[in-house]
LOLUMLUM-995708 format. One record per residue: residue in one letter; z, x, y of N, C-alpha, C in turn. Coordinates in pm, whole numbers, plus 50000, padded with zeros to 5 digits. Layout:
// residues N
aZXYZXYZXY
...
END
This chain:
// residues 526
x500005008349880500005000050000500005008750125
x499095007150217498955011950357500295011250460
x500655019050508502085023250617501385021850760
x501755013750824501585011350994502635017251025
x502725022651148503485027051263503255018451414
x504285007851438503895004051516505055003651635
x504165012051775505195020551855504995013252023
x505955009352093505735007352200506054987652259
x506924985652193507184970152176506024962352119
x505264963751981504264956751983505144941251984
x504324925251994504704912852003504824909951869
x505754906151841506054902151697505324893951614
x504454886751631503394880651589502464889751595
x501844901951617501104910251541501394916051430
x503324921151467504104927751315503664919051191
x503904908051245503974897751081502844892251030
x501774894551136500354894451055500024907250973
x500734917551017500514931150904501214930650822
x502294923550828503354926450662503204918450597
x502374909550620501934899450497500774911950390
x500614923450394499884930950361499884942150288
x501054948350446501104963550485502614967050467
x503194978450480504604979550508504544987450687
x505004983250718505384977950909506524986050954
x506144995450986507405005551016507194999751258
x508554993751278508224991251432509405003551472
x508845011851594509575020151684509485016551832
x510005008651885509505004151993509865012452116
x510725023752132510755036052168510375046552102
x509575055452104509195069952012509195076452166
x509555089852115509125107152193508185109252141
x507315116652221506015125152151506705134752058
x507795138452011508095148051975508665137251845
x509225127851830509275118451713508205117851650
x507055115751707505455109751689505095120851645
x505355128851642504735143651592505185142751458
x506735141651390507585142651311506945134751188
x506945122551247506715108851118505455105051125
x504585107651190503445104851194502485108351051
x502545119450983501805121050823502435113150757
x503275101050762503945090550661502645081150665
x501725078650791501155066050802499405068550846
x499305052850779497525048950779496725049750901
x498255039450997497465035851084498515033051215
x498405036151342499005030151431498545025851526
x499635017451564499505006851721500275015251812
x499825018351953500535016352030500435006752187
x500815009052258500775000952393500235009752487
x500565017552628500255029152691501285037352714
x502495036452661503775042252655503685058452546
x502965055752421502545065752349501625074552359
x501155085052428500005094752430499915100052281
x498835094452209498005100352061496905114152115
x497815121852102496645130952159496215143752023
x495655150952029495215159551958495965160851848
x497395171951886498235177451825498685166751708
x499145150751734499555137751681498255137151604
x496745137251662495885134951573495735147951455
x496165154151459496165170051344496975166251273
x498135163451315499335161051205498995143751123
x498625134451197498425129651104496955124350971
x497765128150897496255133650786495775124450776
x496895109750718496555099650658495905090850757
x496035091450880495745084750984493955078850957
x493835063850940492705061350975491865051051078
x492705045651111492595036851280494455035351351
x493565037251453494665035151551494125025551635
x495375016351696494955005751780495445006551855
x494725000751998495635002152100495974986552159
x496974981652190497344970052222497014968752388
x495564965552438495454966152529493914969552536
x493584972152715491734973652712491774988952679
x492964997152797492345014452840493025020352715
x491715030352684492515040352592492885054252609
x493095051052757493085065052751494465077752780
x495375068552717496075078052616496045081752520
x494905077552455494605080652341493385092152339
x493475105452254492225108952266491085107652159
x490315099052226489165093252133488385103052078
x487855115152138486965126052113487895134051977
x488915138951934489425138151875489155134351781
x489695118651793490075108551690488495108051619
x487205105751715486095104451645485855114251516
x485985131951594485705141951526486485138051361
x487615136551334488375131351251488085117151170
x487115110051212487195099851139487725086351159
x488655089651261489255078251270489015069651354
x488715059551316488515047351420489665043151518
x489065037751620490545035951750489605021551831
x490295012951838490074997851841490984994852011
x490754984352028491554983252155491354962152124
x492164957852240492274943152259491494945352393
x489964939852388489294941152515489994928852614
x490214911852494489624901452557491734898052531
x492504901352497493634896152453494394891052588
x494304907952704495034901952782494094900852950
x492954895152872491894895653043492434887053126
x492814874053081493464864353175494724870153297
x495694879253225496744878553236496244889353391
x495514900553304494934911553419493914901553548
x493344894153515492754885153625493844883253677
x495014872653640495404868153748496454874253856
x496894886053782498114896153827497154898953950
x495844904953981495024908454010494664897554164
x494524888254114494344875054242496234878554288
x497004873954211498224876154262498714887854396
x498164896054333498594908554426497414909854578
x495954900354526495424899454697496054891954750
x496624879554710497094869354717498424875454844
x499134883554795500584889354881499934900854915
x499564907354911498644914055009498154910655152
x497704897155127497184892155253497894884455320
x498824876755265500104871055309501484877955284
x501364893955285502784903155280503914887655243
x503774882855136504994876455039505814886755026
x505654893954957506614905254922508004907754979
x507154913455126507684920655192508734909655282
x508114897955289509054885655350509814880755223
x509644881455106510894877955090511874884455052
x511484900455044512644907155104513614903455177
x513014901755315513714900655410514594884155424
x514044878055375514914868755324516114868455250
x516044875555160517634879255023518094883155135
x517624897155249518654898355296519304893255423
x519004881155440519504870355536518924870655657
x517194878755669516664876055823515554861255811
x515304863755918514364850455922512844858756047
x512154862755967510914872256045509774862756037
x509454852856062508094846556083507024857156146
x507384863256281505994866156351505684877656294
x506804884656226506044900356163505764897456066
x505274888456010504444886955855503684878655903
x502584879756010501674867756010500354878855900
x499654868655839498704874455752496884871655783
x496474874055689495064869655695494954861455563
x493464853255607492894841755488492044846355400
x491774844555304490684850255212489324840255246
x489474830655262488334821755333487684828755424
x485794829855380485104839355449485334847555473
x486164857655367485714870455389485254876855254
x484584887955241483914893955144484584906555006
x484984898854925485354905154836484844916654771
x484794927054723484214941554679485064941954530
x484344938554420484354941854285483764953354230
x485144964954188484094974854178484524975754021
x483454973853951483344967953728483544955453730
x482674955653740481804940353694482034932753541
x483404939853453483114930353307484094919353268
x484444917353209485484906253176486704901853331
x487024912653347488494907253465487674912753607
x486934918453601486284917353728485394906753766
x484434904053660483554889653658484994874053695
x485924876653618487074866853608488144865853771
x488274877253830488064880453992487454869754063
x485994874254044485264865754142484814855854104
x484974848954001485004836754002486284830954070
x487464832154042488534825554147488244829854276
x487504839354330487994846254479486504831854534
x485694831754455484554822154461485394806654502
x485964802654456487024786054466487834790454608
x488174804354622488364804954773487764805454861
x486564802354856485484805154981485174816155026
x485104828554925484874842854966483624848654891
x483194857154988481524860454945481854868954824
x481124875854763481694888254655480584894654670
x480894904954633479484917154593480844922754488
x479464931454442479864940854303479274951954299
x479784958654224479374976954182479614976954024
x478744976453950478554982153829477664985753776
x477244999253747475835003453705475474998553581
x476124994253507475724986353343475414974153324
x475374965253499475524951453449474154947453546
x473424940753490472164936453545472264925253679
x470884929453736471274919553867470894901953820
x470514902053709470274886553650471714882353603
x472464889753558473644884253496474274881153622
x474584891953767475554892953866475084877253923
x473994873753868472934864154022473684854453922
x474034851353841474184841053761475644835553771
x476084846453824477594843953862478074841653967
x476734843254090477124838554192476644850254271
x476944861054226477374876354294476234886354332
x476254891154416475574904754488475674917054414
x475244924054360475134936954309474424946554405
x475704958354478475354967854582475904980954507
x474944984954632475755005954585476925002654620
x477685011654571479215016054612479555017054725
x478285028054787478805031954958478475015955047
x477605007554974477474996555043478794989455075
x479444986654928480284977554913481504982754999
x481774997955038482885000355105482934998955218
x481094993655277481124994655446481774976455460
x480824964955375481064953055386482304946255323
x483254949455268484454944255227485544943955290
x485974929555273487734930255351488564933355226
x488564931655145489144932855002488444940454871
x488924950454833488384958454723489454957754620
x488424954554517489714951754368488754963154315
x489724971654198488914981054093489254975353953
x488024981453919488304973453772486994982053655
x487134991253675486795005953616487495009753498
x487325016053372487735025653272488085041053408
x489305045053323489155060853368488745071453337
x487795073753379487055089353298486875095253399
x486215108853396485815120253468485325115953599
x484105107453541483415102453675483715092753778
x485195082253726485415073853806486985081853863
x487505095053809489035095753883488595102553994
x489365097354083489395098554244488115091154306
x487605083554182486585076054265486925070954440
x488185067354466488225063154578489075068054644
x488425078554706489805089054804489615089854982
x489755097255032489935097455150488515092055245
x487885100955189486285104455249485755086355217
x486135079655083485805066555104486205059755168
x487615064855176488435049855284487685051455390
x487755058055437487035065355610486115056255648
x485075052855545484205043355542484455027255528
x485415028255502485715015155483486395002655608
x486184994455632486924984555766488064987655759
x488664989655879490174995155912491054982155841
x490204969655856491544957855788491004957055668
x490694963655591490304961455450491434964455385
x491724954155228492934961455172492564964355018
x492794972854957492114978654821493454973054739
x492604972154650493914964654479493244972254359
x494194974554300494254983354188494744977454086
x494224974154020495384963653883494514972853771
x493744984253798493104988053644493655000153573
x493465009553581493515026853592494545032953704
x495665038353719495675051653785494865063053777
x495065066453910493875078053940492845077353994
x491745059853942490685056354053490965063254177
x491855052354235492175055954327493445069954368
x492985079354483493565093754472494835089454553
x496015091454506497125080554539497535091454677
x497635101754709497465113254762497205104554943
x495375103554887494985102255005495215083855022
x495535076354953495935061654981497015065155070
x498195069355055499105073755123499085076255247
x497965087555273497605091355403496795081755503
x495515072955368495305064455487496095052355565
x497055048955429498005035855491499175041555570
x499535049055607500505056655724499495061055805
x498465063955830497665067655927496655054056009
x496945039455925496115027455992494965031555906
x494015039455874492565036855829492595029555775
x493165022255676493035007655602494335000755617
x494304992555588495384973955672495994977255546
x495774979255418496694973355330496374977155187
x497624976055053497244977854942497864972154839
x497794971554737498814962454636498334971654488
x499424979554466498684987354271499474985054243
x499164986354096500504976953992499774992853855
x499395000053872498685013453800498945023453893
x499265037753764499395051853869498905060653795
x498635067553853498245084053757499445089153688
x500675087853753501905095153635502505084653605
x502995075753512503615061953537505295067253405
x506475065553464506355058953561506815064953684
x505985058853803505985064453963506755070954004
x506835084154070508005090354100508435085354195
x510085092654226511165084154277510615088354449
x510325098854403509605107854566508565101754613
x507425095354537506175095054607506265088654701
x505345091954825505305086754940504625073754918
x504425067154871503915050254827505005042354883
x506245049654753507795039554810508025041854937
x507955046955019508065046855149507715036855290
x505555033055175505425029055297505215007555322
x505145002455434505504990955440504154982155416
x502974991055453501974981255405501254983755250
x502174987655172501694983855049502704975954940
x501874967854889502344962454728502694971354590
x504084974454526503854978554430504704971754327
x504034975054221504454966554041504224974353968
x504784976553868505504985253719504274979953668
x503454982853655501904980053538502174967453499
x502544957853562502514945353491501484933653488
x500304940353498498514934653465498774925853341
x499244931353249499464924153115500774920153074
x501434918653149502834910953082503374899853127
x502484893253021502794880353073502994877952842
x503664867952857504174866352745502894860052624
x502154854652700500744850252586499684862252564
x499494870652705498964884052638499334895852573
x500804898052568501774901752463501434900652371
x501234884752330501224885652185499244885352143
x498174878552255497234876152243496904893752195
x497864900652264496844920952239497394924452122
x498324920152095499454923651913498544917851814
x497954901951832497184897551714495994902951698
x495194903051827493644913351812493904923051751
x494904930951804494694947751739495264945351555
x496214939851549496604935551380495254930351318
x494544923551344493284915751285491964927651287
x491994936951399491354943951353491684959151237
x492934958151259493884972251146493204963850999
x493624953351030493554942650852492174945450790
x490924947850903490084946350864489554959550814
x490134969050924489624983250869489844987950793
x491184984450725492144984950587491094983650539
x490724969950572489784967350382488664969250348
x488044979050462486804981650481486114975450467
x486264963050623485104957950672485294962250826
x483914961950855483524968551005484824957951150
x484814965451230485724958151350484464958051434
x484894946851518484094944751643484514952951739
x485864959051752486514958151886486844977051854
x486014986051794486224995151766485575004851926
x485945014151947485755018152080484745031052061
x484785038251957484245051551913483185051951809
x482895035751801481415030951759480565026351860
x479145016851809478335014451839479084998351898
x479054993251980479614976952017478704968051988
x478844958851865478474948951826478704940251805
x478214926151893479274914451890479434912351751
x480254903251763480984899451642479844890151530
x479254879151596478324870451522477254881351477
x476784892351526475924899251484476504909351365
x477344914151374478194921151301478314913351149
x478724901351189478634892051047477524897350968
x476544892551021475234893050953474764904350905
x475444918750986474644931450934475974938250804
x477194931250808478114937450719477744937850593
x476744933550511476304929850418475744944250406
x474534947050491473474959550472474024965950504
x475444971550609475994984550599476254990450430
x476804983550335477194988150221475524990350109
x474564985050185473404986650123473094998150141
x473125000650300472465011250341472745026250313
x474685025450297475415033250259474505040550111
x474395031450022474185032549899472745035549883
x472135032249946470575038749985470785056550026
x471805056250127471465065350147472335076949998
x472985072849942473055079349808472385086649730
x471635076649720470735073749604469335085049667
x469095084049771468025097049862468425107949818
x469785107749855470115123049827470715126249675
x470605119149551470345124049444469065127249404
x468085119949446466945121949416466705135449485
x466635140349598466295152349661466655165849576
x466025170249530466255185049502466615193649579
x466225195749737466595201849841467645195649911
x468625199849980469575192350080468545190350222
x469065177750270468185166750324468325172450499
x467695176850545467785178050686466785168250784
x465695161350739464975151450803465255140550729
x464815127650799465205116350721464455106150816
x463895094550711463385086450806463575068650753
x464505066850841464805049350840464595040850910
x463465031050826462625022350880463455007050792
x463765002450919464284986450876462924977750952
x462874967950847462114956950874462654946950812
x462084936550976462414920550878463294916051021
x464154906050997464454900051117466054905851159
x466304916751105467354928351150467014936151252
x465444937851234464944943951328465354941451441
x465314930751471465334922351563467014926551643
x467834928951587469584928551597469634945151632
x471134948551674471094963051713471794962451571
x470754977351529471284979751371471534999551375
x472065001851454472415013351481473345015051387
x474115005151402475305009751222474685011151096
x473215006151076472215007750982472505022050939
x472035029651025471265040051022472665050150997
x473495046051085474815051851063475245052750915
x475465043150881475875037350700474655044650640
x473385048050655472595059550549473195070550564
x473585079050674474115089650719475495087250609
x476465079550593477695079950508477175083350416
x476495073950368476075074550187475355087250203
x474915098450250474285110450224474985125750232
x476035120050320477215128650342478325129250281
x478615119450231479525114850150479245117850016
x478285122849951478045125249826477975142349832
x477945147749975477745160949985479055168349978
x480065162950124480845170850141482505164050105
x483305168650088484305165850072485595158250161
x485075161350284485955160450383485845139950400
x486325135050476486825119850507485585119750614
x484265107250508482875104150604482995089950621
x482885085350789482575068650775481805068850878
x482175052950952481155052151021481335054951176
x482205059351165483075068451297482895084051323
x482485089651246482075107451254480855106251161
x480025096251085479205104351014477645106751106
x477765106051247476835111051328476625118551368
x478255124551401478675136451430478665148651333
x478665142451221478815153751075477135156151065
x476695146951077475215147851048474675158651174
x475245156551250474655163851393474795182051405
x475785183251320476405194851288476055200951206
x475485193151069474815204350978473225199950976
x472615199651109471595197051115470575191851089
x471135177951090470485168650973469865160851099
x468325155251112467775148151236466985139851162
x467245126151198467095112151138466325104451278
x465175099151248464355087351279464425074451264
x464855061451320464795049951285463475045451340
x462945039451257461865027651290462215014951260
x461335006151357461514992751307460064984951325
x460454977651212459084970751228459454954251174
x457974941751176458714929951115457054926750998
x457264933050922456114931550820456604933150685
x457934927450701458234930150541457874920450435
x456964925950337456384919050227457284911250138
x457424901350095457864897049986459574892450026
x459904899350123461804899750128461874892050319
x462464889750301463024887750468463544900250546
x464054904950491464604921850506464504934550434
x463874944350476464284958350381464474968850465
x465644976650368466024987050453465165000150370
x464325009250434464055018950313464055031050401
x464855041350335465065052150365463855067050283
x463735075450392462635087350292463615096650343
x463275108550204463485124950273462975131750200
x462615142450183462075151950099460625149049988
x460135138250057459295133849922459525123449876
x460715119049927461365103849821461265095849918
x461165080749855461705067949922462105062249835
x463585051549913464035043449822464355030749926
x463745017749862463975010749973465234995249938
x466034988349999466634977649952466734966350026
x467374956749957467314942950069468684934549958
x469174919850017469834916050017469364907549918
x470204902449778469974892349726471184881549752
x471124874649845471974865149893473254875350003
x474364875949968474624888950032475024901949927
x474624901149874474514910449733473484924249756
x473264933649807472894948949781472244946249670
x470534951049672469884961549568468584965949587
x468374972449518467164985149537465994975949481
x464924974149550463784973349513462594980049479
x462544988049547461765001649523462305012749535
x461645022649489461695032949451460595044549442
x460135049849524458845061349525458105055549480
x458095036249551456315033549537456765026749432
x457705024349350457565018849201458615007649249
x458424989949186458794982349250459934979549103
x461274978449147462214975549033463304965749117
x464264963549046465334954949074466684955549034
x467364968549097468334975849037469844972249130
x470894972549031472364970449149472664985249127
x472734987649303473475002049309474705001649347
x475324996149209477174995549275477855005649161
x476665010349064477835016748946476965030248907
x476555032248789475785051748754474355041148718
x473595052348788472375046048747471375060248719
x470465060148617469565068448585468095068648602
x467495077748649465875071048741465165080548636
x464145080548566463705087148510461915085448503
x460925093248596460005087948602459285093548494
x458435083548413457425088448282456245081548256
x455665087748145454185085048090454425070548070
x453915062448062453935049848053452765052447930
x454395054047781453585050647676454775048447556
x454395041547422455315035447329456175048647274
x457745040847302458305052647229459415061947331
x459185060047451460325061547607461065062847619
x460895046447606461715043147686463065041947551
x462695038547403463475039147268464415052847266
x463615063647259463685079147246465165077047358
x465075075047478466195079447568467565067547551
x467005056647519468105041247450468965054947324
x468375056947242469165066047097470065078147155
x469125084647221470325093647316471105092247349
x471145084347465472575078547498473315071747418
x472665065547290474315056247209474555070647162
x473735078847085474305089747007475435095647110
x475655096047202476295102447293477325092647369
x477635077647307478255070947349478205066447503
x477385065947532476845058647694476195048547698
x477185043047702476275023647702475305020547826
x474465016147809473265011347932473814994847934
x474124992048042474304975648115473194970548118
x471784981348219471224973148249469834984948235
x468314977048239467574982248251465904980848296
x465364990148412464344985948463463274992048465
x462054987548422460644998848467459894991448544
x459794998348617458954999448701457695004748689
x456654995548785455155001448793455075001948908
x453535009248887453175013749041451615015349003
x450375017849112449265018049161448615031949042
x449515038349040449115050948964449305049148777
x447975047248736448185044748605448245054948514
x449035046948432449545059648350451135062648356
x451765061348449452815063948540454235049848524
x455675051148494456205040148499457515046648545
x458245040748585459815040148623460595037648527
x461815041048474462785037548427463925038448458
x464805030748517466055026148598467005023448469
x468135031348463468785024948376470155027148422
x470915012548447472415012448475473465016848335
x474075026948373475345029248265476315029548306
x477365022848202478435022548190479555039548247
x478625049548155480035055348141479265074748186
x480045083848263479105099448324478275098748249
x477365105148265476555115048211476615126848240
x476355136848126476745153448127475535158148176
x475365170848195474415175648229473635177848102
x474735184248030473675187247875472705172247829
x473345163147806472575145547789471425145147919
x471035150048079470355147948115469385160848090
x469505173348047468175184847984468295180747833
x468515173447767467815166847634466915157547705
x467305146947779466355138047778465005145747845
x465405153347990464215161348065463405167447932
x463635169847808463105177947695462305168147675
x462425158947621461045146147598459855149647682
x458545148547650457315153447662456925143747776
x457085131547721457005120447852457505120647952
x458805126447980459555125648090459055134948197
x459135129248286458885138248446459775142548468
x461085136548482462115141148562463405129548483
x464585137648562465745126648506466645130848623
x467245114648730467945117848822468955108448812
x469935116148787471425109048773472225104148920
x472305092348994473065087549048474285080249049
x475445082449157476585081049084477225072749269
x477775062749261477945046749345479275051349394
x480245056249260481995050749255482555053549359
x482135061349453482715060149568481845060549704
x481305053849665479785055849817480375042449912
x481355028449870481975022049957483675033150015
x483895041849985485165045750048485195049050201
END
């Protein structure tokens, strides 16, 4: 049975969807220096953003094969890492978008009507009407900078207030923005025309300090910036300087670059800003909404079926994902079956899907041949999380084609290398090989199968049946194949139980035989 580690208050309704399963170890305080300790006990962990999984945590733990993060950012986690290793790392994109929307309206919300700061002054028994007069969000122009789930979810409410929006996201098309109502501008645009800037960015290289001094500068002196995403976007440094210096009216972050906030920083100091303990997501339904996503996707990776919500793959919605989970384990096994046949180790490769997959992003296709070819090679832990990277490394360069002309099937996946093709398709959702170097058969590649191409003449296919009982190897199943070239036949034969090497140079001894290629399944799903 699989060991979770689950660190950082996960919501208890994620725990108990894993222990119906798993054994559920919860630490809802850990040290990195704990996490170092107990970490080779377990499969898989959760954390929140309280835990940094970084390198050293990813070395030590061996067994480790997804980690989840209860939440959108991962970036305490290091993914580059985790990929190199194998391990998948998942996040709750959609668990707590609501909660981050509305914290988000909340904080323009007192921002523009300094709530805050008046009711301070209330507990402590003044009565200040004229120094908190505010501004309206009515007609004025909102600045969305990431355009996806809680930024799109932004401007739709800032929209019911009567406020214009524009946006900044280089990934999101101007048909989708137009559809939502919204303007899609450059950046430097959006900082000249906005009274209000919300961020709503991942943190990486290219977006930290996205918004520092040199931007404010540009920006309307009564503009007020909100931060409900990332510390660091914004360079907290120069926020500081501009809101004690007037260049901008105002701010509200509830995110920091060191969290949590030091006791020193000049933030606490000053009067025109908003601040909150990261509480984007704590609200008690996205608690538990980010605990059940990330549990539902651990459950699934357990059992090796693909996650939607995996971060260090290819992103494939979910309804599409349905449909291709079937041919990942095909493709896997295709790509097996290539590389027994190859006499040489495989450095080109060419995978051509046709049929109405084509049609779908089947990048995990191509991925899942890469397992099944690597996975029969090297020893080390291959899925569908590093085997691009493994492939990339020992110089292996793969072609996908696609086309929609598939004969006879609705779908086939067929893989070449060295001389060989082997191609398959789905019998209901059932995996199997239809061809084979041109020769058309109907084989399950889930167990040992034997390819043996020969003279197509009486006496064969008998001669190699006696062999194997003499040698106690039962055949399940068995196929020949033809092809265009006469004279010429296939023989596919499923067995039960190894074959030695000595049993495959007896049979290669038969006069008829071309060749004899032993393929072996038992672990091409691990």
């Amino acid at each position: 049975m699989f060991n979770i580690l689950a660190a950082d208050g996960i919501a208890k309704e994620g725990i108990e969807l894993l222990q119906k399963d798993f054994n559920v170890e919860v630490r809802d305080k850990i040290s990195h220096e704990e996490l170092l300790e107990i970490i080779p006990q377990f499969d898989a962990l959760i954390v929140r953003s309280a835990s940094k999984v970084t390198a050293d945590v990813l070395e030590r733990g061996s067994k480790l094969k997804i980690i989840g993060r209860a939440g959108v950012g991962v970036d305490n986690i290091d993914v580059k890492a985790a990929t190199e290793r194998g391990i998948i790392v998942i996040n709750s994109p959609d668990g707590n978008t609501i909660a981050a929307t509305e914290h988000t309206f909340a904080m323009m919300l007192s921002v523009s009507r300094n709530i805050p700061q008046a009711n301070a002054t209330m507990h402590s028994g003044k009565w200040d009407r004229k120094k908190f007069v505010g501004v309206e969000l009515r007609n004025k122009t909102l600045g969305v900078i990431g355009f996806g789930r809680i930024g799109a979810g932004v401007a739709k409410r800032a929209q019911s207030f009567d406020m214009n929006v524009v946006a900044y996201d280089p990934f999101v098309s101007e048909e989708r923005a137009k559809t939502l109502g919204v303007n899609l501008v450059a950046l430097e645009e959006l900082f000249k025309v906005a009274d209000f800037i919300t961020v709503h960015m991942p943190l990486t290289p290219k977006t930290k300090d996205m918004i520092a001094l040199a931007q404010m500068k540009t920006m309307k002196p009564t503009v007020r910036l909100i931060n409900c995403a990332r510390g660091g976007i914004i360079n907290e440094k120069d926020l500081a300087t501009a809101l004690k210096e007037n260049i901008i009216a105002g701010a509200a972050v509830d995110v920091f670059e060191s969290e949590p906030l030091a006791e020193d920083s000049p933030l606490r100091t000053l009067p025109n800003i908003i601040l909150t303990p990261h509480l984007g997501a704590s609200t008690v339904e996205a608690q538990i909404g980010v605990s059940v996503d990330v549990a539902k996707g651990i459950i699934e990776s357990l059992n090796n079926r693909p996650v939607t919500t995996a971060v260090n793959m290819p992103h494939i919605p979910g309804h599409v994902l349905e449909k291709l989970a079937p041919f990942l384990d095909l493709a896997e096994r295709l790509g097996r079956t290539i590389t027994g046949m190859s006499k040489e180790p495989i450095s080109n490769l060419e995978i051509n899907i046709d049929g109405k997959i084509a049609d779908m992003n089947s990048s995990l296709i191509s991925t899942a041949v890469l397992k099944g070819i690597l996975s029969a090679a090297l020893d080390t832990n291959v899925n569908l999380v590093n085997a691009n990277i493994l492939a990339k490394d020992r110089g292996i360069i793969f072609t996908e084609t696609k086309s929609n002309g598939a004969r006879d099937f609705s779908n086939l996946v067929t893989v070449s290398a060295n001389g060989n093709s082997v191609t398959g398709t789905l019998f209901g959702s059932e995996g199997r090989i239809v061809e084979i170097n041109k020769f058309r058969v109907d084989v399950d590649p889930h167990a040992r199968i034997l390819i043996c191409p020969h003279i197509n003449q009486p006496g064969v296919i008998g001669s190699v049946g006696t062999l194997l009982a003499e040698h106690k190897i039962n055949i399940s199943g068995m196929q020949v194949g033809k092809t265009e070239i006469e004279g010429r036949s296939l023989m596919v034969l499923t067995v039960d139980n190894q074959i030695s090497q000595e049993v495959v140079d007896k049979i290669k001894s038969f006069g008829a035989i071309f060749d004899v290629i032993p393929v072996a399944y038992e672990d091409a799903a691990q």
